[in-house]
C-alpha positions as CSV (number, residue, x, y, z in Angstrom):
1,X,104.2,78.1,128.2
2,X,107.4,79.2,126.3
3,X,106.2,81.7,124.0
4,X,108.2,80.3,120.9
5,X,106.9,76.5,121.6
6,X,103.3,78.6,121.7
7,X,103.9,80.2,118.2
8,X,105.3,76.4,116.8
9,X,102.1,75.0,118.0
10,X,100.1,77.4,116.6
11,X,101.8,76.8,113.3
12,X,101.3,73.1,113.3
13,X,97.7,73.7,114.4
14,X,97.1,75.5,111.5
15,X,99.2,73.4,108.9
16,X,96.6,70.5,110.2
17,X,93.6,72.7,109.0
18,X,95.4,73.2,105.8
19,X,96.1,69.5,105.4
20,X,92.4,69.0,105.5
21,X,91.6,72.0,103.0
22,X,94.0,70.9,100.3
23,X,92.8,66.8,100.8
24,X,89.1,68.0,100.6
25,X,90.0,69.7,97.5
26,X,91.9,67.2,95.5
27,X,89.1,64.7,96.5
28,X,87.2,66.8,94.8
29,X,89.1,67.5,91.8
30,X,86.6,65.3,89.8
31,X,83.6,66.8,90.3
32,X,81.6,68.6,88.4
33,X,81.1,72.5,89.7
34,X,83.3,72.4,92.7
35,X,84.8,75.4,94.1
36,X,88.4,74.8,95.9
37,X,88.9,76.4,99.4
38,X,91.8,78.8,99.7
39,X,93.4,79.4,102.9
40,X,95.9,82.1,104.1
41,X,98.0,83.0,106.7
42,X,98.9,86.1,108.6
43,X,100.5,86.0,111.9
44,X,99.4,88.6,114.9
45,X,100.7,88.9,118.4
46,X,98.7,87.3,121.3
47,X,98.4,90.3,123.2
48,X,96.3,92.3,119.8
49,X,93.4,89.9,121.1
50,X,94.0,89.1,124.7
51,X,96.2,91.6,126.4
52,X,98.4,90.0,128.5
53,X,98.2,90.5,132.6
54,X,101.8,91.2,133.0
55,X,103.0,95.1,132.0
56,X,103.8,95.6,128.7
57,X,106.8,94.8,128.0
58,X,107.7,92.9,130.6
59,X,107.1,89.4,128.1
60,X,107.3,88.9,124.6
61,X,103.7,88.6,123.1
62,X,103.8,84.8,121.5
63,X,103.0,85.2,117.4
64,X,99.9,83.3,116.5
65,X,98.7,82.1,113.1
66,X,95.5,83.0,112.2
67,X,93.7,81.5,109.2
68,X,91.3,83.0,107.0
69,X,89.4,80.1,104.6
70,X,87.3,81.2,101.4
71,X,86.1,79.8,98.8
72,X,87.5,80.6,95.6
73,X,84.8,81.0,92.5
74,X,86.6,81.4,89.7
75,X,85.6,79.7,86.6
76,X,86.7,75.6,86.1
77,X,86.9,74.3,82.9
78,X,84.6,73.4,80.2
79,X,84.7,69.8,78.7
80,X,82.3,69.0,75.6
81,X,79.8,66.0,77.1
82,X,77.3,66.4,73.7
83,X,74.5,64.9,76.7
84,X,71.6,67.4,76.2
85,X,71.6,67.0,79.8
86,X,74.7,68.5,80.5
87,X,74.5,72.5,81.5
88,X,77.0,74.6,82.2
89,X,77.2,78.8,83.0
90,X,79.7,80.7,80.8
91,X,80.2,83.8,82.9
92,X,78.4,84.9,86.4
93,X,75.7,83.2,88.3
94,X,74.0,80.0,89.3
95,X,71.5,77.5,88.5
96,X,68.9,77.5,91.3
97,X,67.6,74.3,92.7
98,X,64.7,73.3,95.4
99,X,66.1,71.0,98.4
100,X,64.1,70.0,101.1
101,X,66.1,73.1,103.5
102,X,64.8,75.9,100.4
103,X,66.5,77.5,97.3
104,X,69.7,76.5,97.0
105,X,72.7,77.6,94.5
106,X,75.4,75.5,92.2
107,X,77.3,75.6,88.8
108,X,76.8,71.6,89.0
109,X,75.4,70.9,85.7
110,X,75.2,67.3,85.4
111,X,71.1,67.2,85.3
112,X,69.4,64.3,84.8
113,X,65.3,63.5,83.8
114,X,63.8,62.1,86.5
115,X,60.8,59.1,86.7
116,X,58.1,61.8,86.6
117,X,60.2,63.6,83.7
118,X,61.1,67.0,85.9
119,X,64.6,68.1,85.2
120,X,66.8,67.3,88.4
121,X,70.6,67.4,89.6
122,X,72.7,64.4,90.3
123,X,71.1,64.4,93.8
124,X,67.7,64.4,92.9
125,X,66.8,68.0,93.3
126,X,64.3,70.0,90.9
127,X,65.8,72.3,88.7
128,X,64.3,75.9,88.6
129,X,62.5,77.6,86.2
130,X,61.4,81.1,85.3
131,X,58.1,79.8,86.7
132,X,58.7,76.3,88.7
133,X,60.4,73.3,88.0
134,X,61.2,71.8,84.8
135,X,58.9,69.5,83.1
136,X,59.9,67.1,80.4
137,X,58.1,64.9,78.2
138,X,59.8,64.1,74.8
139,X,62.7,63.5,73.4
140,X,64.3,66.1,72.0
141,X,65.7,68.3,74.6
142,X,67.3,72.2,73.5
143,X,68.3,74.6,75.4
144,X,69.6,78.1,74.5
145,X,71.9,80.6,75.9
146,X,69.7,82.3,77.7
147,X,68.1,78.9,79.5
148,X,65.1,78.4,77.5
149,X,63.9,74.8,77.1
150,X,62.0,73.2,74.2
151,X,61.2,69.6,73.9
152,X,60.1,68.4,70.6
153,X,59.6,71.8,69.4
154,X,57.4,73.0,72.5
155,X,58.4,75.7,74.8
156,X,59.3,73.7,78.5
157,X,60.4,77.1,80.4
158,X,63.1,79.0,81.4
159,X,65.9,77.6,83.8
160,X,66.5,80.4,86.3
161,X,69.7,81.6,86.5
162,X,71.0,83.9,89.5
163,X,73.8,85.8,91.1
164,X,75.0,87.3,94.6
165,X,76.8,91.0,94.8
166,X,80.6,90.5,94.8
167,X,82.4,89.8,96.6
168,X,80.0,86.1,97.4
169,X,79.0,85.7,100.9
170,X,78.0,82.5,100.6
171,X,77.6,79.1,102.5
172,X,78.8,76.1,101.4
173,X,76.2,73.4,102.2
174,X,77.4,70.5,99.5
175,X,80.3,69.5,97.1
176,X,79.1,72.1,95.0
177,X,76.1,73.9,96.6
178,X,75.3,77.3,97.9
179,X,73.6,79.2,100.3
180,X,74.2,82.5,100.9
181,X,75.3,83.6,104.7
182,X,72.5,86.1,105.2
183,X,69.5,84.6,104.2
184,X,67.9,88.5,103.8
185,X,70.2,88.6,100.6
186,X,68.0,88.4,97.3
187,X,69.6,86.5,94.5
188,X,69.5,89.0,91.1
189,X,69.7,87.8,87.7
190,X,72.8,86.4,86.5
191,X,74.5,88.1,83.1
192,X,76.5,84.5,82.4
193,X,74.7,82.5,79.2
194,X,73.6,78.5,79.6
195,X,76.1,76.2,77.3
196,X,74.5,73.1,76.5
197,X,76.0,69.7,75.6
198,X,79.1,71.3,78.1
199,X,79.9,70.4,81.8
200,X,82.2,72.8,83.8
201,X,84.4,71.1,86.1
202,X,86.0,71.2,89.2
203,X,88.2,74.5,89.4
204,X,91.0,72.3,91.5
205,X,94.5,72.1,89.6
206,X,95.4,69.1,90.8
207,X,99.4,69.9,90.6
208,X,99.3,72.9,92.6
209,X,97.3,71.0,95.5
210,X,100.2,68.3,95.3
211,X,102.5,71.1,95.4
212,X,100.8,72.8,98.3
213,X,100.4,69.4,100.3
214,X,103.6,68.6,100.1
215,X,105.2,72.3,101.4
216,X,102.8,72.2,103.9
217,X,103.9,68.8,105.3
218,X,107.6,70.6,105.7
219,X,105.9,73.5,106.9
220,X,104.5,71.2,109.6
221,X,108.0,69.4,110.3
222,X,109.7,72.7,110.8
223,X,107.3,73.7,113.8
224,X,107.7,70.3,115.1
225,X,111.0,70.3,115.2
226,X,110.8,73.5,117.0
227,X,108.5,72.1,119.6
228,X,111.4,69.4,120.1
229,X,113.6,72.0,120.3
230,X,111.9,74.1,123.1
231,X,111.0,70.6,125.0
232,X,114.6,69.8,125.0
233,X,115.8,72.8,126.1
234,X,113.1,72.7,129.0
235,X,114.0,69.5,130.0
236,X,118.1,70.0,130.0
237,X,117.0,73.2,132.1
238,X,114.3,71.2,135.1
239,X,117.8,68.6,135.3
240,X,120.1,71.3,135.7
241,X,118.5,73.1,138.0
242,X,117.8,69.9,140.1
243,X,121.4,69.6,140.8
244,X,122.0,72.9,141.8
């Protein structure tokens, strides 16, 4: 293959993984605790990973895109809910919350009591304390900066806050949910403070997504119309040489 139609391709390959990044994202742009994914570009010859067979020089390496996704954690905004519910983490760390695959991680604060009165997320999932889940039963729900729960006056525990040594090496396993890639890792205690009556949202600027979807669509024509280009040529050439 043409090594300038094999760098064009490798450009639209990777403008379709950046399509789905960016439409992921915006569809997420309304929820609560969601981290954007990020991805960037850097181009390297073919012949840095597979050497090619002919001697060196003899070809021109193609130029390949390689894409690097992360997540990016930085803060999303705070919105004023006043539901006593409604948790959020000013600063580092995590609320930590029980699924049915172990401890899992998230800055989703949009708890909810459930039937049995134990504090859970929006997917149903105990929230954890100092020393368990959370246990309601009242009607008057505080919670202070460092996490500590009364209800009615009575002491309900201590929502357990964690963090991950920087930079994160986590895995994302929801919307907003974390695992973290080596499972070895153990979580130490966060330094952010628990804001009740506040929800953080979705750290996705809608605008610059729209921006980004839109130069990435160009980006995309520009390496098709190279691909054209190098087809045309190809084709012009098999004729030619037919008739010679």
């Amino acid at each position: 293959m043409n090594s300038g139609m094999y760098s064009a391709l490798s450009g639209n390959l990777s403008a379709m993984r950046r399509m789905d990044i960016i439409s992921n994202n915006l569809a997420n742009a309304n929820t609560p605790g969601f981290k954007k994914d990020k991805m960037q570009f850097e181009g390297l010859l073919a012949g840095n990973q597979n050497p090619p067979a002919v001697p060196q020089g003899s070809t021109a390496d193609p130029i390949l895109q390689k894409e690097n996704v992360y997540i990016d954690y930085a803060q999303g905004p705070m919105s004023q809910t006043g539901n006593p519910f409604d948790v959020s983490i000013d600063g580092d760390g995590f609320f930590e919350v029980s699924t049915p695959e172990g401890p899992a991680y998230t800055r989703q604060g949009n708890f909810r009591m459930s039937a049995d009165g134990t504090l859970v997320t929006a997917d149903g999932f105990p929230v954890m304390g100092q020393g368990g889940p959370i246990q309601i039963q009242g009607s008057k729900v505080e919670i202070d900066a460092t996490g500590a729960v009364t209800v009615d006056g009575t002491p309900a525990g201590i929502i357990k806050l964690v963090d991950f040594p920087k930079p994160y090496n986590l895995t994302r396993t929801s919307s907003a949910s974390f695992v973290p890639a080596n499972p070895q890792v153990i979580p130490q205690a966060a330094k952010g403070e628990v804001r009740q009556g506040q929800l953080e949202g979705s750290n996705v600027e809608a605008i610059s997504e729209m921006v980004q979807m839109i130069e990435n669509s160009r980006y995309f024509d520009a390496c098709q119309r190279v691909v054209r280009g190098f087809d045309d040529i190809a084709a012009k050439a098999t004729n030619d040489l037919g008739r010679v």
